[in-house]
N, C-alpha and C positions, 0 to 999 in steps of 0.2 A: 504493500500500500504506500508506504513512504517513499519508492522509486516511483508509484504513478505519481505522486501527487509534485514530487522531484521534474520528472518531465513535463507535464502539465505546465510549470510555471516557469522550463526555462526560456529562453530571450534569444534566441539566435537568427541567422541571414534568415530563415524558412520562414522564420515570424512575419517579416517584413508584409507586406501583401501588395501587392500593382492592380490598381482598379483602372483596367480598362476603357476607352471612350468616356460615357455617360454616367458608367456604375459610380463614381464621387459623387457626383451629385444628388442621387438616389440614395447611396447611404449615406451624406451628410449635407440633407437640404438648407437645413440653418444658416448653413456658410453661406448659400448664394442667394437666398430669397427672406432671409432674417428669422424666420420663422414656419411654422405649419401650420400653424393657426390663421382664424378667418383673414387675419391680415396680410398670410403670404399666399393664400388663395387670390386674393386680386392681383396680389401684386403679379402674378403670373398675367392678368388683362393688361397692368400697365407698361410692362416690358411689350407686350406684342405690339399695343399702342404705339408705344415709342418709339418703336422701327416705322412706322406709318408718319408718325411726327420729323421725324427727321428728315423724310420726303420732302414734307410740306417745307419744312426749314431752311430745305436746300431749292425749294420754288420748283417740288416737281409734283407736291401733290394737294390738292384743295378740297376734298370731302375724303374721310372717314366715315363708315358703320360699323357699331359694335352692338352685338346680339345676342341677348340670354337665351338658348336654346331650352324649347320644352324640361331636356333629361341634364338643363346644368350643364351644359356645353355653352362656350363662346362661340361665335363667330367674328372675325374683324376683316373688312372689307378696307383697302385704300384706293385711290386711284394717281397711285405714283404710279415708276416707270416699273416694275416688275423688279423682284427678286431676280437678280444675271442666272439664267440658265444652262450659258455654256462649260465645259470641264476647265474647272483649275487643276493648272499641270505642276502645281506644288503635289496637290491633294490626291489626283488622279482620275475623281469623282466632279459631278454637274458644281457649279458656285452654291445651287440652293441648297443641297445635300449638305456642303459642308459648312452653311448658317445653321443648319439645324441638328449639325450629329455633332459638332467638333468643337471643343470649347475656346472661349476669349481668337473665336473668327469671325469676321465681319468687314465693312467697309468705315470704320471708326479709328482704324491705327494710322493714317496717315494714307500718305499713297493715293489720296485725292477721290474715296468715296464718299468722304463727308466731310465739310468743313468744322462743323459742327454737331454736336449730337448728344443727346442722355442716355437713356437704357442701362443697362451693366458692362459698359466695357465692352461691351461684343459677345456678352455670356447670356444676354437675354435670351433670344430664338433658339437657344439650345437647352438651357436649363429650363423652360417651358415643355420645350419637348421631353423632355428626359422626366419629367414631374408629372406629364400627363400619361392617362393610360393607352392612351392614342392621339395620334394628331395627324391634320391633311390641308399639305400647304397647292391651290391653284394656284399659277402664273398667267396672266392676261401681258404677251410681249411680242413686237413683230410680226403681230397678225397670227398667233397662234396660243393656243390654250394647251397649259402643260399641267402635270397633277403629278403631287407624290404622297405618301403616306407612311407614318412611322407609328411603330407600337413600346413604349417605355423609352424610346430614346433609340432603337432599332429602327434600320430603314426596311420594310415591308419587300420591297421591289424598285428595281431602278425607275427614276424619272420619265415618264413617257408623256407623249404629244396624244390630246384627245380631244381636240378638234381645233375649228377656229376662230379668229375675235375681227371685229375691225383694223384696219391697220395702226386708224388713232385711237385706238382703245389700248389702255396699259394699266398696269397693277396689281393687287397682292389680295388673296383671301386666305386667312387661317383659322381651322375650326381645329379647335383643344378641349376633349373632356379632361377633368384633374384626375391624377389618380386617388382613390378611394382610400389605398390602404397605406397613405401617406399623409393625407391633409385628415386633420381631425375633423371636418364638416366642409360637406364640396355642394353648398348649398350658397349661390350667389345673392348679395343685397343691391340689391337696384339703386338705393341712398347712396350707398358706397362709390359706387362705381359714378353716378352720375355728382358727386362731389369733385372726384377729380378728374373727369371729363371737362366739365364745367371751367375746371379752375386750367385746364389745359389749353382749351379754346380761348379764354382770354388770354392767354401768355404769348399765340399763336396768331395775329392779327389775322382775319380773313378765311380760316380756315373753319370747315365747319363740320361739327363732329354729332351723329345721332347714335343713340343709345335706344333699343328697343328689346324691351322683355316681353317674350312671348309663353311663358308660362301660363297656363289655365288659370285664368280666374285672377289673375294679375297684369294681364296684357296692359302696356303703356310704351309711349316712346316720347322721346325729348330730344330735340334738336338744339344745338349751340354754337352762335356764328355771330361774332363781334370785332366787326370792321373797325370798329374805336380799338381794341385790343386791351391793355391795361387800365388805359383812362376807363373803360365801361369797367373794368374790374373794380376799380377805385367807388364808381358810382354806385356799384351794386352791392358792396360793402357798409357805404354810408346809408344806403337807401333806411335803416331804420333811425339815424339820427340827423341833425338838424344843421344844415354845413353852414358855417360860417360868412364865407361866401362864393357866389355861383360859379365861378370859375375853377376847372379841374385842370391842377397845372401837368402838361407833359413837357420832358427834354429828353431827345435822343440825340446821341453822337456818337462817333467812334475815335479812340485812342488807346496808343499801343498793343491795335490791332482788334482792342475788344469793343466791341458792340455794346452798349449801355441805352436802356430805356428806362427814364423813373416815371410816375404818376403819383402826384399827392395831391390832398386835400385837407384841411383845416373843420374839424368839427367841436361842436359847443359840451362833446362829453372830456373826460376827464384820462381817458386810457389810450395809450399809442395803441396803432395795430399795422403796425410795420412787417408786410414779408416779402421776405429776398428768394431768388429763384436764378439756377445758375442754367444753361442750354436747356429750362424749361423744368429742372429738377427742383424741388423745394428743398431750401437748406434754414432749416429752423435754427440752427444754433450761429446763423449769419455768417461770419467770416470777413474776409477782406470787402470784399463787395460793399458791404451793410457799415463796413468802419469807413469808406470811404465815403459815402453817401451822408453819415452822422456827422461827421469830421466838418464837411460840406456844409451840411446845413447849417452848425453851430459859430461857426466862424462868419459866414455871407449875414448872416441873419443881424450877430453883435457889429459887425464893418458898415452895415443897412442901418442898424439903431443908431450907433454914436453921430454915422457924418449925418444924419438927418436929425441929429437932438433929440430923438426919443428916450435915449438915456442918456441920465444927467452926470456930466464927468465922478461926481462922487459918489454914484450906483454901481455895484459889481456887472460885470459881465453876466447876461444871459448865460442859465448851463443848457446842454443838450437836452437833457431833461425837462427842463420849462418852456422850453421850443416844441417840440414834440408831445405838447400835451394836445390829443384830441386830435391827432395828426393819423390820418389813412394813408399806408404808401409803400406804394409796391415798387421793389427794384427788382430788376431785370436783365442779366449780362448773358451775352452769348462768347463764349472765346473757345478757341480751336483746342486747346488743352489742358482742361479743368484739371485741379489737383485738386481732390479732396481730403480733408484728417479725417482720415477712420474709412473705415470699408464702410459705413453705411451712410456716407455722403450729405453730410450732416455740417458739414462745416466748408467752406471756399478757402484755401492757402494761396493763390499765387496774388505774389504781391501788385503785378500789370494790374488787377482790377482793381486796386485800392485806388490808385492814380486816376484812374480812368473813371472812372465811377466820379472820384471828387473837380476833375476836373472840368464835365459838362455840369455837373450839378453847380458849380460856383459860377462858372461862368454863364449858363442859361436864367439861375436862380435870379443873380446877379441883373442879368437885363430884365426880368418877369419884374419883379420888385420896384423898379425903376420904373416901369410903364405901368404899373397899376398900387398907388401910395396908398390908396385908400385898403387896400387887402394887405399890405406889408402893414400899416398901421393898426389894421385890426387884431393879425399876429401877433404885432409886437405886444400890444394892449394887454391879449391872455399870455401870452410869457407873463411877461411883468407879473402879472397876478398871480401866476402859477411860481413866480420864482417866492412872493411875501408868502403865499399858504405850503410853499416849502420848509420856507425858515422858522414858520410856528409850527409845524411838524415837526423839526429837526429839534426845537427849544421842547417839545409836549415830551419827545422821545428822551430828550433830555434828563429832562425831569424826571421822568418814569424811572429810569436808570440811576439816578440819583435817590428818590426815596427807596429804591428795592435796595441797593447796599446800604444805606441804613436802615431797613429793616429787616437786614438779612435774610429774606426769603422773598422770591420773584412768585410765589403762587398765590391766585384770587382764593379771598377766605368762601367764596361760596362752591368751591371744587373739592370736591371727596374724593380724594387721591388714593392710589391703590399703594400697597406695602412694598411691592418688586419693584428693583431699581434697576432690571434688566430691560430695557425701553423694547427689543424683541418680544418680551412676554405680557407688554401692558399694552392694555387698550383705553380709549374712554369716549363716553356714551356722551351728546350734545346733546341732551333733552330737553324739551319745549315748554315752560312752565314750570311754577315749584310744585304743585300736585302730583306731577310725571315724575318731576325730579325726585320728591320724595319716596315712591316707591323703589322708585330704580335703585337708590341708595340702600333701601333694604334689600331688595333682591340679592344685589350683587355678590362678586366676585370678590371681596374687599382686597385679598393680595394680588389680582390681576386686572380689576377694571374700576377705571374713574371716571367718575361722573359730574358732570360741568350742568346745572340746569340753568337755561337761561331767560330772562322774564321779557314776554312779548319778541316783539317783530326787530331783529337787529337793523340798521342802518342798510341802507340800500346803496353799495359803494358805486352803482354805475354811475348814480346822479351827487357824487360828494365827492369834494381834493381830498387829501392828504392828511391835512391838520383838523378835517373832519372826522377823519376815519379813529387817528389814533385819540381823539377826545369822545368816542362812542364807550361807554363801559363796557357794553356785553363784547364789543370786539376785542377792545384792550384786556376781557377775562381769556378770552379762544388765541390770543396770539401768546400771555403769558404761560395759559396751561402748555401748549403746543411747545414753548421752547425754543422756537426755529428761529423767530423774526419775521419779520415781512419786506416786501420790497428789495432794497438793495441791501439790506442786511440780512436777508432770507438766509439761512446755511441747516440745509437737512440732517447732517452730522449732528447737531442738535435736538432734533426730536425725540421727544418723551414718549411717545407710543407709537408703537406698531402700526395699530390699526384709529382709524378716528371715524367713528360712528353717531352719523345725522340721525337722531330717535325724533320722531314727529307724529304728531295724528293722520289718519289716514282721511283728510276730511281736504278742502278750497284751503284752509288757513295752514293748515300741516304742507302742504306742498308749496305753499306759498314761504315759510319760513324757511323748508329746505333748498329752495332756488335762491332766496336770501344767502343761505351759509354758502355755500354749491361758487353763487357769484364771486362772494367776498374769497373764499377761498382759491380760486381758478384765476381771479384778478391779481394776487397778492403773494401767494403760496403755488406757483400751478406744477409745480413739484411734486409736493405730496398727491396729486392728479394722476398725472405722469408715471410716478414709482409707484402707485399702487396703493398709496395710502389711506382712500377717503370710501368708506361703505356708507349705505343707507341703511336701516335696519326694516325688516318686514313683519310689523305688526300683526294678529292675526285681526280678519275680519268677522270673525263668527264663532260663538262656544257653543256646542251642541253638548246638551247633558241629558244621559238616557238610562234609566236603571242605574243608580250610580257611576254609571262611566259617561269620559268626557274628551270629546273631539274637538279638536283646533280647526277651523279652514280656513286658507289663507285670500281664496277669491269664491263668486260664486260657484263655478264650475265641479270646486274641490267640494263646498257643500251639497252639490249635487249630488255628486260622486260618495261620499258618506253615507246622505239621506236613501240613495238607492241600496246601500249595504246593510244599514239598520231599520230598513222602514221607515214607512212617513205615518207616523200616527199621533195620536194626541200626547204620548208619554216623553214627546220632542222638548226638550225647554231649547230655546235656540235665543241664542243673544244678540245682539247687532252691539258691536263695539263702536262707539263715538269717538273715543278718544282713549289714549293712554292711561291717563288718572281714574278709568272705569273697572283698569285689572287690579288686585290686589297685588303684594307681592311676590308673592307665590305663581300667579296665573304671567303673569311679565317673567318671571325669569324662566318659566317653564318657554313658553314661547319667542321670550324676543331676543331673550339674553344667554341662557347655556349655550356654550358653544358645540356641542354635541346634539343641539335639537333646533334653534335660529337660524333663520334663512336672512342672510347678509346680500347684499345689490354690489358688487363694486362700482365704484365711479371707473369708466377710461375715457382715454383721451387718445386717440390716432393721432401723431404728430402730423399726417399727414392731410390730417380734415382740419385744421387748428384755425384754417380762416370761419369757415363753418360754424364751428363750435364756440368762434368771437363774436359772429354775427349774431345766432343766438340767443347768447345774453345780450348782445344790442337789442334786438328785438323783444324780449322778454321783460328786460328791467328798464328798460329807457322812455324815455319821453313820448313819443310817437303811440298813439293808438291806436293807427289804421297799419302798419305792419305788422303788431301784435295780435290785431282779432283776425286778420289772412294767415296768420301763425297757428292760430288757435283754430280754426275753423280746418283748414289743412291736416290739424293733427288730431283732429278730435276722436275720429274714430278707433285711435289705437288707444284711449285710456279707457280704464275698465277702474270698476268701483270705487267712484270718487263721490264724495257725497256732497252736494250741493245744496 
C-alpha cells in the first residue's frame, strides 16, 4: 500500500500533460472567459459580437443581428466582408478554420487586418467554439456561400461551397449553442445582452445593431442605431435628471496616433458618472485615458475661472472633484495597440492616451468655454458650491474623528455588536424601526451577528452633497458600524462584517427604505457591491399553523404548494405578515435569521452593466417623475407580493 500511495504522488516528465488545440480551454474556461457562470455565458455573445464590430470599425460593416434561438442558441449575422476563406499556408487549412480551431489567430496582431479592434486578442472565435457544444460558421464572399461546422472545438468536415450570394453581398453568420456541461445555466437574459448591445451601438457611430428573442412566449426585438454616437449616449444617460444646460458638448481628435472622442454634460444631481471605453471595451477601473481626460478638465476649467474672475485670487483652486460634480461623460479612445493591466482588461496603460486624451480635451474644452460664458459660468457656479459643501464635509468628518478618539470607541450606542472579532465570521442585520430592531436583538446570534436598527427613512443621497450626507445620523450610524469609510476614504480592509444584511418589511415603505440603503451604499461604498458584501434578507410572507404544526411561505405560490399538501380546510390558521415587528423572536430567527434555514438575496453588480445600474438609481431616487413611473410601469409585472 505504501509503494501505491508512493507512486501515486510522484512528480515526474509523465506528469506533465500537453493539451492539444482547444482541450485548454475546455479544461480551464476561467482563464479565457472569467468565468462559467451566467456572466461568461454572454460573454461568449460578446466576443462573436466583436468580431462583427470591428468590421464596422474598420468601415466595412453597418448592420449587425443577434438572435436568441428557441433551444438557447445565438445567432449573429454581420454584413462585413466575410471571414477570408482561402488556405493559410502557415496553417495549411481555409483562414476560417483557423479563426475558429487555433488559439490567439486572427486578423488583430498586426499585419494590416485590423487597425483597431477589442474581442480577446484573437482568442475570441475560438474559445467560443471550443465552449460550445457545436457551432456553424456561413460565409456570404465573392458571390459565393461557404459553411462549416464544428462540435467542442473539432472541425466536423472540411469547408465547403453551398451555393451562391450576390456579388455585392458579403458577410459573417455564427450560430453557437453553449455547452451544457460546462456553463452552470445556458439559459440567455435578453436585459443582459441588450444592455450591452445598446451600450455598443453608441460607442459605434452609425452602426446599427438588433437583438431578437424568439423564444415562446417571450418573443421581442430591439433595434439600436445612433448617428449622434456618444453624444446620444450622454443624453440617454441624463435622460432621468435635469441638465444644467442644453448643450451636449463633443470633441474629437487624433494625437499620437490615437483616436479620442469625449461627450459630457453638466447635470443638477450630485454624482459623477464618468465611463471610459478603450477600441469599444469598457474599462471601469479607467486608466491613462480617464487621467488624461481628468487632468484636462481640472486644469482648463481653474485657467477659464481665474483669467475670467470667477475666482477671486484669494480662493483655492477648483479640485477635480468639485468640477465633476453632476458631470455625465463618456471617453472614448480607439489606438492600434491597447495594453491593458490585468488579463481582464480593466485598466488602459499606455501612456500615448494620456496625452492624447488631455490634449483635445484642453484645447476643444478650451474654445467651447470661450464661445458659450454663460454654461462655463454656470459650471463654475456649482464647482464653487460643491468645493464650500466639501470643506464642511471634510470639517463634519473632522470632527467625527476627533470626538471618536476621545471617546475611544468609533461604534453608534444604538448597534448591538456581536462578540467575534473575526470580521469573516460576523454579520449585521440593518433593521427598519426599533420594534424590528428589538426583536432581532433577541433572536440573534449574539457572538456572530449585529444589529444596527434604524429609525425611519435614511436621507436620500441622490438629491444631497457631501456635508449633507455625513450630518444625516442614521448614515453616520451605517458608515461607523461598517468600519470602511466612504468616499475617498473608503478602504475594505477595514470592514467589520462579512456579510451586511438590509432586514425590511415586505410592504411600498420596506422596499422603499431598502433602495434608500441599496443607493447610499452603491453611491458611496460600491465595493462592498462589487465583493459580495450586501444581502437583503427574505422575510417570510405567511404562517400556516395546523394541528400544532407550523409552515413558513415565502410567496404565494409556496403557500399554495403547502395548502395543496395539508388540505384546505377550516383547521388552516394562516397569517398575512405586515411587517417584521409582527414575529416574535422566536418566529424571526426561525425564519429570517438562522443561517441554516434564511433565505438571503445577494446584491450584484456586473461591472459591465454599471452604466445601467447608474441610471437606475437616477431614475428611481431622483427628481424627475415621468422616467420613474415609465420605470415603474415597465417593471411592474415582475414584482410579486408587494403590498400596497
Amino acid at each position: 500500500m505504501a509503494e501505491e500511495n508512493k507512486k501515486a504522488n510522484e512528480y515526474g516528465a509523465d506528469q506533465i500533460q500537453i493539451l492539444e488545440g482547444l482541450e485548454a480551454v475546455r479544461k480551464r474556461p476561467g482563464m479565457y472567459i472569467g468565468s462559467t457562470s451566467s456572466r461568461g455565458l454572454h460573454h461568449l455573445v460578446y466576443e462573436i459580437v466583436d468580431n462583427a464590430v470591428d468590421e464596422a470599425l474598420a468601415g466595412f460593416c453597418s448592420e449587425i443581428e443577434v438572435t436568441i434561438n428557441p433551444d438557447n442558441s445565438i445567432t449573429v449575422i454581420d454584413n462585413g466582408r466575410g471571414i477570408p476563406v482561402g488556405i493559410n499556408h502557415k496553417a495549411g487549412i481555409p483562414a476560417v478554420e483557423v479563426v475558429f480551431t487555433i488559439l490567439h489567430a486572427g486578423g488583430k496582431f498586426g499585419g494590416g487586418g485590423y487597425k483597431v479592434s477589442g474581442g480577446l486578442h484573437g482568442v475570441g472565435a475560438s474559445v467560443v467554439n471550443a465552449l460550445s457544444d457545436w457551432l456553424s460558421v456561413e460565409i456570404r464572399r465573392d458571390g459565393k456561400l461557404y459553411e462549416q461546422r464544428y462540435e467542442r472545438g473539432h472541425t466536423c468536415y472540411p469547408l465547403k461551397e453551398i451555393g451562391t450570394c450576390g456579388e455585392d453581398e458579403s458577410g459573417t453568420k455564427v450560430t453557437f449553442k453553449p455547452d451544457a456541461t460546462i456553463f452552470e445555466d445556458v439559459v440567455y437574459d435578453y436585459d443582459t445582452l441588450k444592455t450591452r448591445l445598446r451600450e455598443t451601438a453608441f460607442l459605434t457611430k452609425g452602426l446599427k445593431i438588433t437583438l431578437i428573442d424568439t423564444r415562446e412566449g417571450i418573443e421581442q426585438e430591439k433595434s439600436f442605431h445612433y448617428e449622434g454616437g456618444i453624444r446620444e449616449f450622454v443624453e440617454y444617460l441624463n435622460r432621468s435628471k435635469e441638465a444644467l444646460y442644453p448643450s451636449i458638448m463633443y470633441f474629437e481628435g487624433k494625437k499620437n496616433n490615437v483616436l479620442v472622442e469625449v461627450s459630457m454634460q453638466h447635470n443638477d444631481a450630485y454624482n459623477e458618472s464618468i465611463y471610459s471605453f478603450v477600441n469599444n471595451i469598457n474599462t471601469p477601473e479607467g486608466g491613462t485615458h480617464l487621467e488624461g481626460f481628468r487632468n484636462a478638465l481640472t486644469k482648463t476649467f481653474n485657467d477659464y475661472a481665474r483669467s475670467n474672475k470667477l475666482l477671486k485670487d484669494s480662493e483655492p483652486n477648483l479640485s477635480g472633484e468639485d468640477i465633476r460634480e453632476g458631470l455625465t461623460a463618456i471617453i472614448s479612445v480607439k489606438i492600434e495597440d491597447p495594453q491593458f493591466e490585468g488579463q481582464t482588461k480593466q485598466k488602459l496603460g499606455n501612456s500615448e492616451a494620456r496625452g492624447a486624451v488631455s490634449s483635445v480635451v484642453s484645447e476643444q474644452l478650451t474654445y467651447f468655454l470661450e464661445q458659450n460664458p454663460s454654461v462655463a459660468r454656470t459650471i463654475v457656479d456649482k464647482s464653487i458650491l460643491a468645493q464650500r459643501a466639501r470643506e464642511a464635509a471634510r470639517k463634519a468628518r473632522d470632527m467625527t474623528r476627533r470626538k471618536t478618539a476621545l471617546e475611544g470607541t468609533s461604534l453608534p450606542g444604538k448597534l448591538a455588536d456581536c462578540s467575534e472579532k473575526d470580521p469573516s465570521k460576523c454579520e449585521i442585520y440593518i433593521v427598519e424601526g426599533d420594534s424590528a430592531g428589538g426583536s432581532a436583538k433577541t433572536a440573534r446570534s449574539r457572538a456572530t451577528q449585529a444589529i444596527l436598527p434604524l429609525r425611519g427613512k435614511i436621507l436620500n443621497v441622490e438629491k444631497a452633497r457631501l456635508d449633507r450626507i455625513y450630518d444625516n445620523a442614521e448614515i453616520k450610524a451605517m458608515i461607523t458600524a461598517f468600519g470602511t469609510g466612504i468616499h475617498d476614504d473608503f478602504d475594505i480592509t477595514k470592514l467589520r462584517y462579512d456579510k451586511i444584511i438590509i432586514m425590511t418589511d415586505a410592504d411600498v415603505d420596506g422596499a422603499h427604505i431598502a433602495t434608500l440603503m441599496l443607493t447610499f451604499i452603491y453611491r458611496f461604498m460600491p465595493e462592498l457591491i462589487k465583493q459580495g458584501h450586501v444581502y437583503l434578507a427574505k422575510p417570510p410572507l405567511y404562517k400556516l399553523e395546523k394541528n400544532r404544526q407550523i409552515w413558513y411561505a415565502y410567496s404565494d405560490e409556496e403557500l399554495d404548494g403547502i395548502l395543496a399538501e395539508v388540505g384546505r380546510d377550516t383547521n388552516n390558521k394562516i397569517q398575512r405578515y405586515k411587517g417584521l415587528g409582527e414575529m416574535d423572536p422566536e418566529q424571526l430567527w426561525e425564519t429570517t435569521m438562522d443561517p441554516e434555514r434564511r433565505i438571503l438575496l445577494r446584491v450584484n453588480m456586473n461591472e459591465e452593466e454599471e452604466s445601467e445600474v447608474d441610471l437606475t438609481f437616477n431614475t428611481l431616487m431622483g427628481d424627475k417623475v415621468e422616467p420613474r413611473r415609465e420605470f415603474i410601469e415597465r417593471n411592474a409585472k415582475f414584482v410579486k407580493n408587494l403590498d400596497i
